[in-house]
C-alpha positions in Angstrom: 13.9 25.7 -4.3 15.6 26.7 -1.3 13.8 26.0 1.9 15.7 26.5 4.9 19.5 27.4 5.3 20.3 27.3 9.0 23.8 27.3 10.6 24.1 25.6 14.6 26.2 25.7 17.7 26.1 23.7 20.9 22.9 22.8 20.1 20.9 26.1 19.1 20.5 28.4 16.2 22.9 30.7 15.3 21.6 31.9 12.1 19.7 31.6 8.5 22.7 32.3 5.9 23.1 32.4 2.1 23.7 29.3 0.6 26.8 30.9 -1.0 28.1 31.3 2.5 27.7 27.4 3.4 31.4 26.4 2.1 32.9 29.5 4.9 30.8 27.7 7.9 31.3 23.9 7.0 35.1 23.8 7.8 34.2 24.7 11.5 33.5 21.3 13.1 32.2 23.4 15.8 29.0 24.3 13.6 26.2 22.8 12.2 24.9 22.9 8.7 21.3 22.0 7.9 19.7 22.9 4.6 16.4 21.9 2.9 15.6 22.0 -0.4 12.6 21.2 -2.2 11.9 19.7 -5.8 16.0 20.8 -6.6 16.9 21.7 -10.3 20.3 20.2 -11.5 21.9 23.4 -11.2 20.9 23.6 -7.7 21.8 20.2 -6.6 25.3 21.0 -8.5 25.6 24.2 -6.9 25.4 22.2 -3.0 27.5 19.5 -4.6 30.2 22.2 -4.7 29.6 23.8 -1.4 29.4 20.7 0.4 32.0 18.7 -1.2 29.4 15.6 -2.1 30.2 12.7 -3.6 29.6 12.4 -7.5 28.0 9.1 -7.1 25.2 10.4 -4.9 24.7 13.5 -6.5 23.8 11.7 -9.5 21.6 9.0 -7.7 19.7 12.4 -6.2 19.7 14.0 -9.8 18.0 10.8 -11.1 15.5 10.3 -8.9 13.2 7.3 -8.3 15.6 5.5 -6.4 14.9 2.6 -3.9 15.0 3.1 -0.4 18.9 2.7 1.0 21.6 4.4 3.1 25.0 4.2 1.2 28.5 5.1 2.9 30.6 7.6 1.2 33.9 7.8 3.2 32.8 9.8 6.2 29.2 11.2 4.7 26.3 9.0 3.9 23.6 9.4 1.4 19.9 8.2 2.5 16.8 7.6 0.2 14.0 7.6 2.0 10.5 7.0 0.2 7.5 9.0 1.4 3.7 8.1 0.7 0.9 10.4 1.3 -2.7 10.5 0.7 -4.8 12.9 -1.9 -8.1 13.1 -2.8 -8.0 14.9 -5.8 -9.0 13.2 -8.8 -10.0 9.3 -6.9 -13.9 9.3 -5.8 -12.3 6.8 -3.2 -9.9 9.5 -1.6 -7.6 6.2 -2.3 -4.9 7.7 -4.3 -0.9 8.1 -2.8 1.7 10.4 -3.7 4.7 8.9 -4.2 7.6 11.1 -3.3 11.1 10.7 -2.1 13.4 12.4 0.2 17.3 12.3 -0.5 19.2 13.1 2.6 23.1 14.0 2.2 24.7 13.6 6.3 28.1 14.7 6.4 30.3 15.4 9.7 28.7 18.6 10.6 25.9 19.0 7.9 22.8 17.6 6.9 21.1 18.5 3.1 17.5 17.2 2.2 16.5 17.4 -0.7 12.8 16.2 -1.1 10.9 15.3 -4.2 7.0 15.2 -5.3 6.2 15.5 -1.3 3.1 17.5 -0.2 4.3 18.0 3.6 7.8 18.9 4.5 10.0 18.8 7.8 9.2 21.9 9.4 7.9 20.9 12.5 10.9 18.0 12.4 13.4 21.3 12.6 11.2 23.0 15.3 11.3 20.2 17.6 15.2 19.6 17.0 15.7 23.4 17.7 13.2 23.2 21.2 15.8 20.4 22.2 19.5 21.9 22.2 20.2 19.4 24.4 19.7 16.5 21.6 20.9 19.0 18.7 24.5 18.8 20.1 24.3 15.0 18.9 25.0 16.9 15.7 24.5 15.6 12.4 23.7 12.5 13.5 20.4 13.3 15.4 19.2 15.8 12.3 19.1 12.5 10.3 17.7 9.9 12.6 14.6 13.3 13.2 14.3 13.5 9.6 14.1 9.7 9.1 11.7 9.1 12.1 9.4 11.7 10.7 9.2 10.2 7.9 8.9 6.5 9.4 5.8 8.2 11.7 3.9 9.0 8.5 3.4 5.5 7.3 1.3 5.1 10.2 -1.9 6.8 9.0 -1.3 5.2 5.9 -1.3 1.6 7.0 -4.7 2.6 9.3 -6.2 3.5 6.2 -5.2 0.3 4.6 -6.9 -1.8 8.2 -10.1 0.4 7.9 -10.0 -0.6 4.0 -9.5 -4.4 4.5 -12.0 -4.2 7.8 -14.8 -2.6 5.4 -13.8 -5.5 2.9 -14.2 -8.1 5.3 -17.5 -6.6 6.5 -18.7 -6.9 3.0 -17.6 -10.1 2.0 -21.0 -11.8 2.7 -23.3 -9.9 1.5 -25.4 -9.5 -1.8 -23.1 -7.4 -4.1 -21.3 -8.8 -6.9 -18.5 -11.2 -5.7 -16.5 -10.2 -9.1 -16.7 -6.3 -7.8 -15.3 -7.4 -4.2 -12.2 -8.8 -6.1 -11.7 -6.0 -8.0 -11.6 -4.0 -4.4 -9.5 -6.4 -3.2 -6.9 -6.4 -6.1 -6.8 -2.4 -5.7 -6.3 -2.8 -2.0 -3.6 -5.4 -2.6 -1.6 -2.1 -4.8 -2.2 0.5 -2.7 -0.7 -2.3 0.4 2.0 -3.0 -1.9 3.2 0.7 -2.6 3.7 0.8 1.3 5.4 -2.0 1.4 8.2 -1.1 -1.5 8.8 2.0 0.6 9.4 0.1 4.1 10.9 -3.6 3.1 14.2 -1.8 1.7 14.4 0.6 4.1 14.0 -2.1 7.2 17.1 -3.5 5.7 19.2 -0.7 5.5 17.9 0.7 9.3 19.6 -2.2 10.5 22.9 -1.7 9.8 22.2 2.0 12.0 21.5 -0.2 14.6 24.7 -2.0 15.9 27.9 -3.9 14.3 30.2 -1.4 12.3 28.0 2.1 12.9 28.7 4.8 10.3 31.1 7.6 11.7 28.4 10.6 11.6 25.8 8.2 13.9 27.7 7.0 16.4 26.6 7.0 19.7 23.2 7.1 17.9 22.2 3.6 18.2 19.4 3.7 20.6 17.7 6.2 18.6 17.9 4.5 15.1 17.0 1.5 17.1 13.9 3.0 17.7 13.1 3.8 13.8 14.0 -0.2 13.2 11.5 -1.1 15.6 8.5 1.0 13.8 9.7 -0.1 10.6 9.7 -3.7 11.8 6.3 -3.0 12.9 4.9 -1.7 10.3 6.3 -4.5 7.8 4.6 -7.5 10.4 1.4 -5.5 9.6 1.5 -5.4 5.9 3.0 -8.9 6.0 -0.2 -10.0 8.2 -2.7 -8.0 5.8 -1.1 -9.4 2.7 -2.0 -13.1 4.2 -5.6 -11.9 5.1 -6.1 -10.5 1.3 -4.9 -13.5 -0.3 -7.3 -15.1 2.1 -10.1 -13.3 1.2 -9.5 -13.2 -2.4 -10.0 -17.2 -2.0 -12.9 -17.0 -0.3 -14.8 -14.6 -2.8 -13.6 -17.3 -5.7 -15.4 -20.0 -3.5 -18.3 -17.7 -3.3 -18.1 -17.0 -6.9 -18.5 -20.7 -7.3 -20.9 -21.5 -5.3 -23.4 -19.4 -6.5 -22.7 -20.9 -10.2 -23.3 -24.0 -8.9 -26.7 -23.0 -7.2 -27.5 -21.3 -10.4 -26.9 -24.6 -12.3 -29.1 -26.3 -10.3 -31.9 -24.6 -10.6 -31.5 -24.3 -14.2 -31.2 -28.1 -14.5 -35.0 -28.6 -11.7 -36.6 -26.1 -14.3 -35.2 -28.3 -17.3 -36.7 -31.4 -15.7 -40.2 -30.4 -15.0 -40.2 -29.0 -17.9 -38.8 -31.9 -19.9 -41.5 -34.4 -18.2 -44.7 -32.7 -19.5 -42.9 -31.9 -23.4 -41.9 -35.5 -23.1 -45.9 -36.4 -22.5 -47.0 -34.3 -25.4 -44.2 -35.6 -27.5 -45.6 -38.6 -27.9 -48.3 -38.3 -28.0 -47.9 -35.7 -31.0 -46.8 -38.7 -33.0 -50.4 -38.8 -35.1 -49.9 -42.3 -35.5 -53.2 -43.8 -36.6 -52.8 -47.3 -34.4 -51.9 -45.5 -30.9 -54.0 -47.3 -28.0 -55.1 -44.5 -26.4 -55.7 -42.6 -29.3 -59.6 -42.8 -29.0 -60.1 -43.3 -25.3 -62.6 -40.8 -23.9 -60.3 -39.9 -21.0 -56.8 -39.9 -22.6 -56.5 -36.1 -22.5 -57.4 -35.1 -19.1 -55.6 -38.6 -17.7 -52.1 -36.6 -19.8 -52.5 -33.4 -18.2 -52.9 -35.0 -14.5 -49.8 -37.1 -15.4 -48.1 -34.1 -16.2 -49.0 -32.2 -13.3 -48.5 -35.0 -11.2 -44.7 -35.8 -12.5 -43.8 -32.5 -12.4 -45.7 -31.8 -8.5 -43.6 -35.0 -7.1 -40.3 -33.8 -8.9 -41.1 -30.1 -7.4 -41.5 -31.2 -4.2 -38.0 -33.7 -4.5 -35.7 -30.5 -5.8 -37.4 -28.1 -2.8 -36.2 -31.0 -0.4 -32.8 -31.1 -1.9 -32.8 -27.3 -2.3 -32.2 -26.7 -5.4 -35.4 -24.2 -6.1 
C-alpha cells in the first residue's frame, strides 16, 4: 500500500505525485524523492524497482523479508534493514507481547523508499519534522535516512523501560513466599522478551558504525555527526541489555540456591519427625517381642516407666532439633 509519495526542493515540499510519475522527477538531482509504502505486494515492490532503478539483490532481500538488521552498499544507493519492536496487549494477560516488524529502507542519490513490514506505527511524524526543518531537508537523502533510522532507534527506548520495570518487579519479588520454580519461569520469559531487543540492536550497532567515519557511503556524507548520534543510542541501549542479561543470569542463580535451600530445610524436618518418631516405635518394638523370659515383663511399673522413656527421648531430641533449627 502506498503511503506517501512526496517530491522536494531546497529543502521544502513541492508536491504529492503519482508513483507513475517518480521515474520523470528522479533524474533531476535538484529534487527529492521520498515514498513510503506499507506491507508492499511483489508487484508493488517490482513496480518501484523499475521506477527507481533498484538493485535486484535488494529488491529480493525486501521481497523476502525477515532479514537481519544491516546496511549494504549498492554502487551509489544503499539498502538498510532496520528491525522495529513494539508492544501489544492483545491476546497476553501480561501486556508482554512484541511485534516484530521490519522496515526496509532503499537511499539513493536523491530518493529515499521505505518500505515497512508488520509495524503498528509508521513515520509520519518523522516526515513532519523533516518538512518543519528545510534547513536540514537540503542534506537531501542522506538526512531522510539518518530521521528514519533515529526514529526507529528512539523506539527501543520504551521498550527496554519496560524490560527495567520487569526485572525491578522481579528483583522485588525474589524473596518472598511464592514459588521459586514460578520466579524462574518469569525470569526465563524476561530473558526472551530481552533477547528479541537485543537481535534487533546488536547487528544494527555494527553496521551504524561504518555511518560513522572511515570510508562514508556517497549518499551520507557530510552526515557523520548525525549518524554518530544513532551509534551512541544504540551503543547505549546494547550496554543496558548487556547489564540486564548479567543481572538475570544472576538472579536465575540465586532462585536455584533458594530452590535448594528450602529442600534442604524440608529434609530436615522430615528426618527430626523421623527421629522422634523412631525412638518411641523403637521402645514398643521391643518390647512387642512377647518373649516369655523378658526381665521386665512382669514388673508392676514397666508400662508407665516406657511411656515416660518415650516421652522423655523424644522431649530432649525436640528440644536438640529446635536448637539446631531444624523444626
Amino acid at each position: 500500500m502506498l503511503v506517501n509519495c512526496s517530491v522536494y526542493r531546497d529543502g521544502r515540499k513541492l508536491a504529492d505525485i503519482p508513483k507513475e510519475d517518480i521515474s520523470e522527477y528522479v533524474v533531476r538531482p535538484d529534487c527529492l524523492i521520498w515514498v513510503a509504502l506499507a506491507d508492499a505486494t511483489p508487484a508493488e515492490l517490482a513496480e518501484m524497482a523499475e521506477e527507481f532503478g533498484l538493485h535486484p539483490l535488494a529488491v529480493e532481500d525486501a521481497r523476502k523479508g525477515h532479514q537481519r538488521p544491516k546496511i549494504d552498499e549498492f554502487d551509489d544507493s544503499l539498502f538498510v534493514v532496520l528491525k522495529t519492536v513494539e508492544s501489544i496487549d492483545e491476546g497476553d494477560e501480561s501486556g508482554d507481547a512484541y511485534l516484530i516488524g521490519e522496515v526496509d529502507i532503499f537511499v539513493g542519490r536523491n530518493y529515499v523508499l521505505s518500505v515497512r513490514h508488520h509495524t503498528q506505527k509508521g513515520f509520519a511524524d518523522v516526515r513532519a519534522r523533516c518538512e518543519r526543518e528545510p534547513e536540514l531537508l537540503r542534506h537531501g537523502a542522506g538526512f531522510v535516512f539518518y530521521a528514519v533510522m533515529d526514529a526507529v532507534v528512539d523506539r527501543y527506548f520504551p521498550i527496554l523501560d519496560e524490560l527495567e520495570e520487569a526485572l525491578q518487579d522481579a528483583e522485588d519479588r525474589m524473596f518472598d513466599s511464592a514459588s521459586s520454580r514460578g520466579k524462574i519461569a518469569d525470569l526465563y520469559a524476561l530473558k526472551r522478551r530481552l533477547m528479541v531487543l537485543r537481535h534487533a540492536v546488536t547487528p544494527l550497532l555494527e553496521a551504524a558504525g561504518k555511518l560513522t567515519g572511515g570510508r562514508v557511503p556517497t549518499v551520507c556524507a557530510g552526515l557523520e555527526n548525525y549518524f554518530r548520534d544513532v551509534y551512541d543510542h544504540l551503543s547505549r541501549i546494547q550496554s543496558v541489555i548487556d547489564g540486564m542479561r548479567e543481572m538475570l543470569q544472576t538472579a536465575v542463580q540465586v532462585n536455584l540456591a533458594l530452590i535448594n535451600l528450602s529442600d534442604s530445610e524440608v529434609t530436615k524436618r522430615l528426618a527430626a519427625w523421623g527421629a522422634l518418631i523412631t525412638v518411641p516405635t523403637l521402645i514398643a518394638g521391643i518390647y512387642g517381642m512377647n518373649f516369655e523370659h523378658m526381665p521386665e515383663l512382669k514388673w508392676l511399673l514397666g508400662y508407665p516407666a516406657a511411656l515416660a522413656l518415650m516421652f522423655g527421648v523424644d522431649a530432649v531430641l525436640y528440644l536438640k532439633f529446635r536448637q539446631a533449627r531444624w523444626l
